[in-house]
C-alpha positions in Angstrom: 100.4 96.4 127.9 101.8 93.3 125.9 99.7 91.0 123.8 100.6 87.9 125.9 98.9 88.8 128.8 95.6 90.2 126.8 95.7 86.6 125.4 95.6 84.9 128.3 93.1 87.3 129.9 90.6 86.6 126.9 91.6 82.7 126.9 90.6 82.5 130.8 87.3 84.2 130.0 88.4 87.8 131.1 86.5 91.1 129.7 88.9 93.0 128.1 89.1 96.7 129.0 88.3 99.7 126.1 92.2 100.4 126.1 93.6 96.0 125.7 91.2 96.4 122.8 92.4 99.4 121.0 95.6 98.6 122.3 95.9 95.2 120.0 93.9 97.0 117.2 95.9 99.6 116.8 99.1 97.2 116.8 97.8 95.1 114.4 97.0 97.5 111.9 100.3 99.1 112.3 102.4 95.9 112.3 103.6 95.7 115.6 101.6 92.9 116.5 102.5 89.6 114.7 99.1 88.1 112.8 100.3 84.4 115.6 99.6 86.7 118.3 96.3 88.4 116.5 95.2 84.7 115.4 95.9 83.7 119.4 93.7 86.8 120.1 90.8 85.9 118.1 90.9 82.3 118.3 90.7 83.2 122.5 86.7 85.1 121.1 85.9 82.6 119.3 85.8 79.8 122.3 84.9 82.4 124.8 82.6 85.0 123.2 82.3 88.1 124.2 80.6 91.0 125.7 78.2 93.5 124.6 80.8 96.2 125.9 83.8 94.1 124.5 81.5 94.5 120.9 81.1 98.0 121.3 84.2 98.9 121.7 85.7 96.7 118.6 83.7 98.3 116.7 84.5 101.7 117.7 88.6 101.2 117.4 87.6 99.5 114.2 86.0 102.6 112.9 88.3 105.0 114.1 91.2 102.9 112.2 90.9 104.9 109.0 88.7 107.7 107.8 84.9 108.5 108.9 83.5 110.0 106.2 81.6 113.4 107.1 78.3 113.9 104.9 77.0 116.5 106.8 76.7 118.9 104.4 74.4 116.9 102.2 70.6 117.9 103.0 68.3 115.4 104.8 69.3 112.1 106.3 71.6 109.9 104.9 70.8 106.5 104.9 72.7 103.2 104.3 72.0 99.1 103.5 73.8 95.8 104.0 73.4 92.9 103.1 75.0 89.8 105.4 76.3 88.0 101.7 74.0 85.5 99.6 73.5 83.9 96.8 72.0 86.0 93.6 71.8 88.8 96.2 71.1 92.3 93.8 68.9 93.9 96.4 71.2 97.0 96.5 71.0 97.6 92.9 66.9 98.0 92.9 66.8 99.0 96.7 69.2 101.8 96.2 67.3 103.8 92.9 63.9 102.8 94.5 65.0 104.7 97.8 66.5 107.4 96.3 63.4 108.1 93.7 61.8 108.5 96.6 64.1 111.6 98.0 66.4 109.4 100.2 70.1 110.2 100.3 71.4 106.8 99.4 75.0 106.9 100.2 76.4 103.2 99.5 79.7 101.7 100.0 79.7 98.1 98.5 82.7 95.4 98.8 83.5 92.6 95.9 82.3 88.9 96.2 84.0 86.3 97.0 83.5 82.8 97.7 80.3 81.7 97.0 78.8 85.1 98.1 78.3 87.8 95.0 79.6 91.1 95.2 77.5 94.4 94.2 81.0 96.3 93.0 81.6 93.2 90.7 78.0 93.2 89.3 77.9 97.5 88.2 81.4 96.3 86.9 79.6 94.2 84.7 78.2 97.6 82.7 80.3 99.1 80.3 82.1 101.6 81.6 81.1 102.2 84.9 83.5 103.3 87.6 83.5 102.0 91.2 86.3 103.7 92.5 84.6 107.1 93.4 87.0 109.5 95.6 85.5 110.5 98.9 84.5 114.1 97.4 83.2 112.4 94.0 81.1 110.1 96.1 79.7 113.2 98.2 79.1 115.4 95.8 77.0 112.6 93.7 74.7 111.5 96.7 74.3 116.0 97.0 73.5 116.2 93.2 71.3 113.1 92.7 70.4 111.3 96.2 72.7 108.0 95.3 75.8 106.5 94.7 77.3 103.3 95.2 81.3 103.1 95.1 84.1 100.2 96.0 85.4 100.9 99.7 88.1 102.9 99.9 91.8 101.7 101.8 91.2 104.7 104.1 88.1 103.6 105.3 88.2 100.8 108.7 91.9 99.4 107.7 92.0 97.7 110.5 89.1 95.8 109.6 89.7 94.9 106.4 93.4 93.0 108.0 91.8 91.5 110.8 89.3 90.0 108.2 92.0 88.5 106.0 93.2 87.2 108.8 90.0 85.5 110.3 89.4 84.2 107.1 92.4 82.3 106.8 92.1 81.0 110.4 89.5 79.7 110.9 88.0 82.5 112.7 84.7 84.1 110.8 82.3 82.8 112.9 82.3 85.0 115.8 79.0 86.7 116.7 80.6 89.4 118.1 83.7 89.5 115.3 80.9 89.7 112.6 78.9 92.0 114.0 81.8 94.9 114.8 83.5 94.0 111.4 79.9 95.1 109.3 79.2 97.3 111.8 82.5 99.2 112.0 82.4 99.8 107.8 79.1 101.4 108.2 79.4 103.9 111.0 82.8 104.8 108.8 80.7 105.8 105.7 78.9 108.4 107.8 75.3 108.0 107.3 72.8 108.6 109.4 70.7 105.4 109.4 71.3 102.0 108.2 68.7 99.3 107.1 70.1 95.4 107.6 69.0 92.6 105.5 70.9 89.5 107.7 70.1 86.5 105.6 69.6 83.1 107.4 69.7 79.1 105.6 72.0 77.1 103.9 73.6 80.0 101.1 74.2 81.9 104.3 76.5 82.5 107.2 73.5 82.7 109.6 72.1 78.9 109.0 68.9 79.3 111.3 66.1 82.5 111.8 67.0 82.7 115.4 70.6 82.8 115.0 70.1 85.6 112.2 67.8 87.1 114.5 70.7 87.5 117.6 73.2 88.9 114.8 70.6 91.6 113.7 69.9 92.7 117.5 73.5 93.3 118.2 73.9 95.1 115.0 70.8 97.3 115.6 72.3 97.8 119.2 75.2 99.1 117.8 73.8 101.0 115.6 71.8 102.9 118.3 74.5 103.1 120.8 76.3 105.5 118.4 73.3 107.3 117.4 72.2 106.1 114.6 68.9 104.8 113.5 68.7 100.8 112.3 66.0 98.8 111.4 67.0 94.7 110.4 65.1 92.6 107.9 65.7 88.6 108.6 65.5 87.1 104.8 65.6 83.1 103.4 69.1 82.4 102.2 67.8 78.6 101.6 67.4 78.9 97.5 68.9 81.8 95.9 67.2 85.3 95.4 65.1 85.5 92.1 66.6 83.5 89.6 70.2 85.2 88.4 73.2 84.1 89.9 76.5 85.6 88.2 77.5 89.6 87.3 75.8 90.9 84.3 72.8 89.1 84.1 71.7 89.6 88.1 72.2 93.4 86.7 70.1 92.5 83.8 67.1 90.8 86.0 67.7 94.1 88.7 66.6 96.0 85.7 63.8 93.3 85.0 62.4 94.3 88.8 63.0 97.9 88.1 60.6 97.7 85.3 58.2 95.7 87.5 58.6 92.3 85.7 61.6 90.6 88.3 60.7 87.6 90.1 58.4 88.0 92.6 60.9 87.2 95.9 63.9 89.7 94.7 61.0 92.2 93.8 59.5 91.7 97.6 62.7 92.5 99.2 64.0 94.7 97.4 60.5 97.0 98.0 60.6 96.5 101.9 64.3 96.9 102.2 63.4 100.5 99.9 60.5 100.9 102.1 62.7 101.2 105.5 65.1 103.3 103.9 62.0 105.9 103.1 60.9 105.1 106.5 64.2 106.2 108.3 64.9 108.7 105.7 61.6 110.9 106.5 60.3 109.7 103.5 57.5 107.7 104.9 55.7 107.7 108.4 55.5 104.3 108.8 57.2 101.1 107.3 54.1 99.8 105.8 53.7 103.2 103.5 57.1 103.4 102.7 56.7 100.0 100.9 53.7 101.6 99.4 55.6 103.9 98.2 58.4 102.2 97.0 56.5 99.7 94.8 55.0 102.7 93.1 58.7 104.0 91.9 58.2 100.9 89.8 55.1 101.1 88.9 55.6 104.8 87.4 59.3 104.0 86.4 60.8 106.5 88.8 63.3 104.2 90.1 64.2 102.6 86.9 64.9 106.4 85.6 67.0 106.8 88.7 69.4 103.4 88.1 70.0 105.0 84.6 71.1 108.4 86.0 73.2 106.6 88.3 75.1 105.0 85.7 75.8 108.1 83.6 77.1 109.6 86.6 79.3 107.2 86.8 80.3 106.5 83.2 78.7 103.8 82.5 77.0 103.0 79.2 73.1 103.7 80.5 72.0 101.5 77.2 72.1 98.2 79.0 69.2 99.6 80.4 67.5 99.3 77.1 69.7 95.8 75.8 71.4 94.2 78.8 73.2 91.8 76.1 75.7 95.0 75.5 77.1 94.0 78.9 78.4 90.3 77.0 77.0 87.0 76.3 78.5 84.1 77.4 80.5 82.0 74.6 78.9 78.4 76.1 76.1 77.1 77.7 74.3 74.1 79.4 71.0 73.5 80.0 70.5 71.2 83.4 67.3 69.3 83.7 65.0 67.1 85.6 65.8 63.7 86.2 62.0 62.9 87.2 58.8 64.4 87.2 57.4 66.1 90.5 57.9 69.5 92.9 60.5 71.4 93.6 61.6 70.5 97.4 64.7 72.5 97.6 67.5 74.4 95.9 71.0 74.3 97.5 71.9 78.1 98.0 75.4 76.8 98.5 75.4 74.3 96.0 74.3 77.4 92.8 77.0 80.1 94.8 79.6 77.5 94.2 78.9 75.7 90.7 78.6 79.7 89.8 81.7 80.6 91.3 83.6 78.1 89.5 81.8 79.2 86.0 84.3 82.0 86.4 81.6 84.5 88.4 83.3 84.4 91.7 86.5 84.1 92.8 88.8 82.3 95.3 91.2 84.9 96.2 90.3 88.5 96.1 92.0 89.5 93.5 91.5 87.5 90.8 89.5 88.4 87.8 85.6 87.5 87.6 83.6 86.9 84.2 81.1 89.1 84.1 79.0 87.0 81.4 79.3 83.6 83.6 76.9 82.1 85.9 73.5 80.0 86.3 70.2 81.2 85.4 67.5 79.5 87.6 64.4 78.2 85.5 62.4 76.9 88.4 62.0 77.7 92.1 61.0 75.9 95.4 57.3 75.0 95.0 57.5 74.5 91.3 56.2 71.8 89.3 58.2 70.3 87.1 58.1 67.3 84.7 61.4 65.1 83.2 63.5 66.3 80.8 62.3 69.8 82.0 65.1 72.4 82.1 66.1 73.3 85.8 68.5 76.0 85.0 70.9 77.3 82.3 74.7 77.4 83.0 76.9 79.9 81.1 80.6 80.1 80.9 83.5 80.6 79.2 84.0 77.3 77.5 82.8 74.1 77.7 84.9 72.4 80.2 83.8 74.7 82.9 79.8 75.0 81.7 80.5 70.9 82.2 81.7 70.8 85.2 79.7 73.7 86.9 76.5 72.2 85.5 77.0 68.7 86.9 77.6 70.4 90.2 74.1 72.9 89.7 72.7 69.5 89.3 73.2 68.0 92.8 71.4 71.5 94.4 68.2 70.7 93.1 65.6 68.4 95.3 62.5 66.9 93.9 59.7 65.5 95.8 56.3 63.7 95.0 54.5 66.5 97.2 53.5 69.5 96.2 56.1 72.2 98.0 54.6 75.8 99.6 56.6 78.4 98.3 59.1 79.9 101.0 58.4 83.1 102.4 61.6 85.6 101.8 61.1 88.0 104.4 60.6 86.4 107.9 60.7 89.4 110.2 62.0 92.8 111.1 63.7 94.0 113.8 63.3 97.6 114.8 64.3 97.2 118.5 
């Protein structure tokens, strides 16, 4: 085989056979094969598509680049949650202790934010303390001992994936269905659980900008997912204003633990109980969907899951007070209030618009190693469907000094729409998809 010819093949609308595919994987990974010809490669799917087999088996050489974890020998079934990347996005931290208070094995492998998309490592970074870099055996023998952990990915885990993302990412090349299908997928069949419950989020602060278009993403996934034997069920969720109203590190962690103790805004709180509530569901923990969400909002209500989080973070050396003050993660040295040019409703709120003025607060990042602020970010005041009169405060913008509160408040500005007519609140989970 040579790459030139698998180039052309996929450029003239050929299907590429299970061995092209592992073929150029393989290479890539290794460094035989030059990132032109791998940027030629995916460039050719991008234009052409491909198929369901094609997706399959990308996935599978993806997979079986690095390590597949074997947890096995922990009781019961193991089950796993992703999240397709939003704005204010800290399902996983109240999903993840609600599940496991209810006797799930929550084995979680999280990734760091970047761009205008959070990430969950970067937020439990934001405690004192805690560690993210669990070994393979320290992250086994924790979801044994206490049903959870949640840990940084590994460089032994889907390698390949982790280059071949770089290089779509710098090429134009992210939005494949089929590319971002294999490349979530692949990670979670590598971390060895047993099911997986998919929150794909669809509108303007996500990759998916329409329901139906989530709706494709989370069939192939779930398709995946049962073509390797495993269980999957997908939630489609709004992605048009950001999820409750914390966008930045330590104070999405501090309105996580808000929800945990059943005061968190009430679209974070609803997700977060049916994403918990299909865990149960394909954990054993529940006979049907609809009593596993039952059950779940009851972890709350009797502080189960809250009492799980705090175990989690002692397990992992974190300082379990924050649970009690969540200012002993930091306050931010400035802040800037921005309000309300004219009196009216709430029309909209720019996902994209907050992801970015947050990122450049000094919450995100550009490249993915530089360094986050863990106290930065915006702090939503009103939501879509509010009413709001002028002068009133929209949201609160913290940062390290006052240049960049300035600047990222003036751009928080522009996300906000407000209209004459009173606005229905939007409705955060729009369907699920259990195939």
């Amino acid at each position: 085989m040579n790459m030139v010819d698998i180039i052309m093949k996929k450029r003239d609308g050929g299907e590429l056979t299970d061995e092209e595919i592992r073929y150029f994987v393989n290479g890539f990974t290794a460094g035989v094969i030059p990132d032109y010809q791998a940027s030629a490669l995916l460039m050719a799917i991008v234009f052409r598509n491909m198929t369901r087999r094609e997706i399959f088996s990308l996935t599978a050489a993806m997979r079986d680049s690095g390590d597949v974890l074997d947890l096995s020998f922990i009781p019961g079934k193991k089950v796993d949650k992703h999240s397709s990347g939003g704005v204010g996005d800290k399902t996983t931290l109240i999903a993840a202790p609600v599940a496991a208070a209810l006797g799930v094995s929550v084995a979680k492998m999280s990734g760091r934010g970047l761009g205008f998309t959070g990430g969950t490592v970067d937020k439990l970074e934001a405690i004192p303390g805690f560690r993210t870099n669990l070994s393979e055996e320290q992250f086994s023998t924790q979801v044994r001992e206490i049903g959870l952990a949640i840990t940084g990915q590994t460089g032994s885990i889907t390698p390949a994936d982790k280059k071949i993302y770089a290089l779509r990412d710098v090429t134009g090349t992210v939005e494949s269905m089929g590319l971002i299908a294999s490349s979530i997928m692949s990670k979670k069949l590598a971390a060895g659980t047993d099911a997986i419950v998919l929150d794909v989020k669809c509108g303007r602060g996500a990759f998916m900008k329409s329901a139906s278009s989530a709706r494709v993403l989370a069939q192939l996934m779930c398709q995946i997912a049962r073509e390797n034997k495993k269980d999957a069920v997908a939630v489609i969720s709004g992605m048009d204003q950001p999820l409750g109203l914390a966008v930045g590190n330590s104070i999405e962690v501090a309105e996580a633990i808000d929800t945990l103790k059943g005061k968190g805004p009430e679209d974070i709180t609803k997700l977060s109980v049916t994403v918990a509530g299909i865990m149960a569901y394909l954990g054993d923990k529940a006979d049907s969907i609809e009593e596993g969400i039952d059950r779940a909002m009851g972890t709350i209500e009797n502080g189960s899951a809250l009492s799980k989080f705090r175990q989690m973070i002692l397990y992992q050396n974190g300082d379990d007070s924050v649970v009690d003050d969540p200012t002993l993660m930091g306050i931010a040295a400035s802040s800037a209030n921005v309000r309300a040019g004219r009196s009216g409703y709430i029309s909209y709120i720019d996902a994209l618009k907050i992801g970015n003025a947050s990122r450049h607060t000094g919450a995100g990042r550009e490249e993915i190693g530089d360094a986050v602020d863990p106290t930065a970010g915006i702090l939503l005041k009103k939501k879509v469907g509010d009413k709001v009169e002028k002068g009133d405060v929209l949201a609160v913008v913290y940062a390290a000094d006052q240049d960049k509160v300035k600047s990222a408040a003036q751009e928080a500005a522009g996300a906000f729409g407000i209209s004459d007519h009173e606005q229905a609140k939007p409705e955060i989970v729009k369907d699920i998809i259990t195939l």
